[in-house]
C-alpha positions in Angstrom: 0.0 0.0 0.0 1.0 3.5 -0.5 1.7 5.5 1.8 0.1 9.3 2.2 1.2 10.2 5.6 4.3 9.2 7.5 4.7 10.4 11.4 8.0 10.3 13.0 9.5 10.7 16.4 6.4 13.3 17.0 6.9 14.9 20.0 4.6 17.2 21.6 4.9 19.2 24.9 2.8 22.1 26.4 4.2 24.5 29.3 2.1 25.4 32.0 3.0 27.7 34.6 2.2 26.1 38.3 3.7 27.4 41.8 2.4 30.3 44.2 3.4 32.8 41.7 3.0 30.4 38.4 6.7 30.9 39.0 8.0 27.1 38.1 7.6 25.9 34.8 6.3 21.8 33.9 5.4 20.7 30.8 2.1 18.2 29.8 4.0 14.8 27.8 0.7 15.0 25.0 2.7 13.2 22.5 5.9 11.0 23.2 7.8 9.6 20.1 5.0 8.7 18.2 5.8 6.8 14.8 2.6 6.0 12.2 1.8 5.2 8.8 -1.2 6.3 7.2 -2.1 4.7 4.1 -3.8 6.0 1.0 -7.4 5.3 0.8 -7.6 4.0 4.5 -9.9 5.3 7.4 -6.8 4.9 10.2 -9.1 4.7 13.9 -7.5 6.6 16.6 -9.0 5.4 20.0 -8.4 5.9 23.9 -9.2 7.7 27.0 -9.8 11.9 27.0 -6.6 14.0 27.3 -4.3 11.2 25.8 -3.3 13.1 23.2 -5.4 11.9 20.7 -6.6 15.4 19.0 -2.9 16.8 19.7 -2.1 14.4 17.0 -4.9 15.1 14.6 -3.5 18.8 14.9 0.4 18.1 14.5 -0.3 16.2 11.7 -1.7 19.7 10.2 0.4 21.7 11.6 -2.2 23.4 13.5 -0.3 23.6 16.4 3.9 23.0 16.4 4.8 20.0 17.3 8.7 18.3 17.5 9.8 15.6 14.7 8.7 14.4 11.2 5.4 14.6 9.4 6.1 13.7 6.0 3.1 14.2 3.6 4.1 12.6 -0.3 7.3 12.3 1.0 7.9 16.3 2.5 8.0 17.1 6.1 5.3 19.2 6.7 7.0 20.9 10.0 9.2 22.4 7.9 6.5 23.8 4.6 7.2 27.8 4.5 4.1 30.2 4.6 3.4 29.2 0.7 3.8 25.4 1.1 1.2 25.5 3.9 -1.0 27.0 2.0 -0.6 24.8 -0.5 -0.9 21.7 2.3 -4.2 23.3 3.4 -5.8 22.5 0.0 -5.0 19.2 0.4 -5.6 18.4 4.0 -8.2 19.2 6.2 -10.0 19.2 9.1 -13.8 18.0 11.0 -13.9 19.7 14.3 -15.7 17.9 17.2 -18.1 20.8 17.8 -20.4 21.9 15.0 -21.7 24.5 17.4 -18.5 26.1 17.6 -16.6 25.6 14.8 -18.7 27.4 12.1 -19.2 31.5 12.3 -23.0 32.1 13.4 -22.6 35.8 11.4 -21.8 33.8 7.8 -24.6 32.0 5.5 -24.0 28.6 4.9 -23.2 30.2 1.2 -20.6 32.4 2.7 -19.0 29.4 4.8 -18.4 27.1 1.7 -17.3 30.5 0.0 -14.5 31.4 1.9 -12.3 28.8 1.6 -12.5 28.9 -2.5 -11.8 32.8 -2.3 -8.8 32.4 0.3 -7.6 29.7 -2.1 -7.6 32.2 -4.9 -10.9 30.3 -6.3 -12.8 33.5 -7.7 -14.5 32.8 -11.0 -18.2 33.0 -9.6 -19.3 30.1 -12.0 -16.9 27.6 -10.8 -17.5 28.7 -7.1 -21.3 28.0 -7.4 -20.6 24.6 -9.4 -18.1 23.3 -6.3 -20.7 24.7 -3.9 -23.4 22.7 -5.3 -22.1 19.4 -6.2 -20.5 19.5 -2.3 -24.5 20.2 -1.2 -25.5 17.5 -3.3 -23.0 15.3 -1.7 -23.3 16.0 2.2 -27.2 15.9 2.2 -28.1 19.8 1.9 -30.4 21.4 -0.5 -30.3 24.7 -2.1 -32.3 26.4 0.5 -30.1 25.3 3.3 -27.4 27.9 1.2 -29.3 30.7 2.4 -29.5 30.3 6.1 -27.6 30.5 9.3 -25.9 28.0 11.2 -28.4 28.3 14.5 -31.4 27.9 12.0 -29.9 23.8 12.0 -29.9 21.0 14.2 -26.8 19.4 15.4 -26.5 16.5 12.5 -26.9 19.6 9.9 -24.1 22.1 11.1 -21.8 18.7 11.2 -22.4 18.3 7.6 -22.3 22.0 6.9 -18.8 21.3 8.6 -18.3 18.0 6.3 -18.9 19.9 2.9 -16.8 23.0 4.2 -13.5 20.4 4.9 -14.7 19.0 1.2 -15.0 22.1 -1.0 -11.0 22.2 -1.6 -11.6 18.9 -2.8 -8.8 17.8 -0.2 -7.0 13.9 -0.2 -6.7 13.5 3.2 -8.7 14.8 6.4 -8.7 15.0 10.2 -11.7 13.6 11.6 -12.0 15.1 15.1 -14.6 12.9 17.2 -16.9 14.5 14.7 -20.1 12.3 15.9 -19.8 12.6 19.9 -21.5 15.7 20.1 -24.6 14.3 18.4 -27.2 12.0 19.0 -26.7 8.4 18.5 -29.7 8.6 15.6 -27.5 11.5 14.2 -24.0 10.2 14.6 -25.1 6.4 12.6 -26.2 9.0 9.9 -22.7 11.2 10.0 -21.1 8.0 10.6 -23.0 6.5 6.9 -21.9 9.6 5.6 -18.6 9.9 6.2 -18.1 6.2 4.5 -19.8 6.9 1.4 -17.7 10.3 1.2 -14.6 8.2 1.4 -15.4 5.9 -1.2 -16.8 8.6 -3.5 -13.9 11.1 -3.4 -10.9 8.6 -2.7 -10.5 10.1 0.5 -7.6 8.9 3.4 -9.7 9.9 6.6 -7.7 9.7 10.2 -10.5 8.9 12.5 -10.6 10.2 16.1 -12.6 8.9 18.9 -13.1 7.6 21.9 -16.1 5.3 20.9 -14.9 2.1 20.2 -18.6 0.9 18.4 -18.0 3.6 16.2 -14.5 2.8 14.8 -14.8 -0.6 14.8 -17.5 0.1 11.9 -16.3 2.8 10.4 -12.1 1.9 10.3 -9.8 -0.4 8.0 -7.1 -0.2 11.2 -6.9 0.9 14.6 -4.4 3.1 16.6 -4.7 2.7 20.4 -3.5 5.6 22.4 -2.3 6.0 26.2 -0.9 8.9 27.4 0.5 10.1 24.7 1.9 6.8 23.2 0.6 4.1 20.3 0.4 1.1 22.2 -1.1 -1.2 19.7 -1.8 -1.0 16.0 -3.6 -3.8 14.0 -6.4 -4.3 11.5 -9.8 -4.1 12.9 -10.8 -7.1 12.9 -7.6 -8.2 14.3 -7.4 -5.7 16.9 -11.4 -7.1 18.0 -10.4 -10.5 18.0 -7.2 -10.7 19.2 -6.5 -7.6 21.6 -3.0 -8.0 22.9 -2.0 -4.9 25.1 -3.6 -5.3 28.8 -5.5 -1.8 27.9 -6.6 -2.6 24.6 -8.5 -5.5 26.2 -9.7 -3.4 29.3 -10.9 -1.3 25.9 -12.8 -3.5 24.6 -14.4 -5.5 27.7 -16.4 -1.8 28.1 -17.8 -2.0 24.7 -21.5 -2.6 25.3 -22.9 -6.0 23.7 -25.8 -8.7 24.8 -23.5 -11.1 24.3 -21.3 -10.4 26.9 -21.3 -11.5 30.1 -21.0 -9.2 33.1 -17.9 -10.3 34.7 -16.3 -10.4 31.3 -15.5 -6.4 32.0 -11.9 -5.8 33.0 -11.8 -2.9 35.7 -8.4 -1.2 35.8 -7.6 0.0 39.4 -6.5 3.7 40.0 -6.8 6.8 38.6 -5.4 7.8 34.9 -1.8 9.1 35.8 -1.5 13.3 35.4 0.2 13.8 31.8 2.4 16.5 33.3 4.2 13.3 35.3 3.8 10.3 33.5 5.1 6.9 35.3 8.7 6.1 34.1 8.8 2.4 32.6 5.5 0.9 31.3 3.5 4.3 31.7 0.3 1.8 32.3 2.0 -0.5 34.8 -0.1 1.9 37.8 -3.7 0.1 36.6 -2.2 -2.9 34.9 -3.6 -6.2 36.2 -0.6 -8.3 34.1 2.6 -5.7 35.8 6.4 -7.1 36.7 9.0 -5.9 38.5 10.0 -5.2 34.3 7.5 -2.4 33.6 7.9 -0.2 36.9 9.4 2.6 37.2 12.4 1.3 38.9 13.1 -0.3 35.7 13.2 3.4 33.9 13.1 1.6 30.7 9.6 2.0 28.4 8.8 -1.2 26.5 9.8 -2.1 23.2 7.2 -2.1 20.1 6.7 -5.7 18.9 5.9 -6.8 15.8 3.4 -9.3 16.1 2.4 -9.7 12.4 3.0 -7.7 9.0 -0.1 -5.7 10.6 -0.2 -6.0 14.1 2.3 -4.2 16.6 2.0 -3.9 20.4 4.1 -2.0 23.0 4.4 -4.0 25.9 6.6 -6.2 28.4 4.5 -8.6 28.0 5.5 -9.7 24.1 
């Protein structure tokens, strides 16, 4: 497969100022090392608990914050794109924001929203404007009169694929899905969720998918990225990953998935508390709510585990391989 996207020793850290007088400086470890393929024409799933740095990623990878390391988009490090290649970049990478309350201006038509981005992108013939605008409509689920009104005159599901068709009109290759369903309804998000597939398939698109709802990229996803604490610590197919979970959190994952089938002791509880990202545990960082932890993965050790290569498509980071 071909790659589009290749991430490389990503490194992402955020000051904060703490003390009486916010006079000591610390730093929040989002992102530690990371290293990922994304493939051309894949929906990549990106799953695991709030504040593990799973949307830091979605924005490194475009630049909209600055991260540390390698982000190498058909084969050029993005991290390093002047004002004019990141413009360029923009064209063909974009983003779905989790909040379609927030993220689109409630002074601007829906006309003007899928405007802007044409004009900015030095798209002004008015004909070829209006043709995008309409075909992206067609696309998403909008009609003609939806062009005419404001963002509060929608419901939830609507704005998202006001959002959808905005991140589409630049007739972009790869986007950044941003848990663009878990501010909806479950009714809604099956809907955004049916969308979002048929998009893919329609305009070739490579779609990294962010969430914590595991449901939800199990359907939607041709792999799956597991995230804690700003680490990858397993990567597999789908249905790989489902039926043969491997790293102790990944399984603890997947026990909480909801199903009829399941039995009730068949949920693994992990003890403790998730550990602050501004002090990660040294080692294993999940050896404090592992129920498999040695003497190997504590901190006293120092050392974080290897990534093993399970299979040409499965990888796992843990003492325990």
């Amino acid at each position: 497969m071909q790659k589009l996207l290749e991430i490389k020793d990503l490194n992402m850290y955020y000051p904060v100022q703490s003390g009486f007088w916010g006079t000591s400086k610390e730093y929040i470890h989002a992102l530690n090392g990371i290293n990922l393929d994304i493939y051309k024409g894949e929906i990549l799933g990106l799953v695991g608990e709030s504040g593990c740095g799973k949307s830091t990623l979605g924005k490194s990878v475009l630049r909209l914050i600055a991260p540390e390391g390698f982000v190498f988009f058909k084969e050029e490090n993005v991290l390093d794109f002047d004002s004019k290649e990141l413009k360029q970049f923009r064209k063909q990478s974009q983003m779905i924001f989790q909040n379609p309350y927030s993220s689109l201006d409630p002074r601007m038509t829906v006309y003007s929203l899928l405007r802007e981005p044409l004009v900015v992108h030095g798209i002004r013939n008015k004909q070829e404007i209006n043709t995008r605008i309409h075909r992206i409509i067609n696309l998403t689920g909008l009609s003609e009169e939806d062009l005419k009104r404001y963002p509060h005159e929608f419901s939830g599901g609507q704005r998202q694929r006001i959002a959808i068709a905005r991140a589409l009109i630049l007739q972009p290759k790869f986007l950044v899905a941003d848990e663009p369903v878990s501010a909806l309804d479950v009714s809604i998000q099956a809907q955004i969720i049916t969308l979002l597939k048929k998009l893919k398939d329609e305009l070739d698109l490579t779609i990294l998918f962010i969430s914590h709802d595991l449901g939800v990229v199990k359907y939607l996803s041709d792999r799956i990225a597991v995230m804690y604490l700003g680490d990858i610590v397993e990567l597999a197919k789908t249905e790989e990953l489902f039926e043969n979970p491997l790293h102790p959190y990944t399984k603890a994952l997947i026990s909480a998935v909801p199903s009829i089938h399941k039995k009730q002791d068949e949920k693994i509880n992990l003890s403790g508390d998730l550990p602050s990202p501004k002090n990660p545990p040294q080692g294993c960082k999940f050896h404090t709510r592992c129920p498999y932890a040695a003497e190997k993965c504590s901190q006293l050790q120092k050392i974080e585990p290897e990534i093993v290569k399970i299979s040409d498509s499965h990888y796992v980071k843990c003492n325990l391989y």
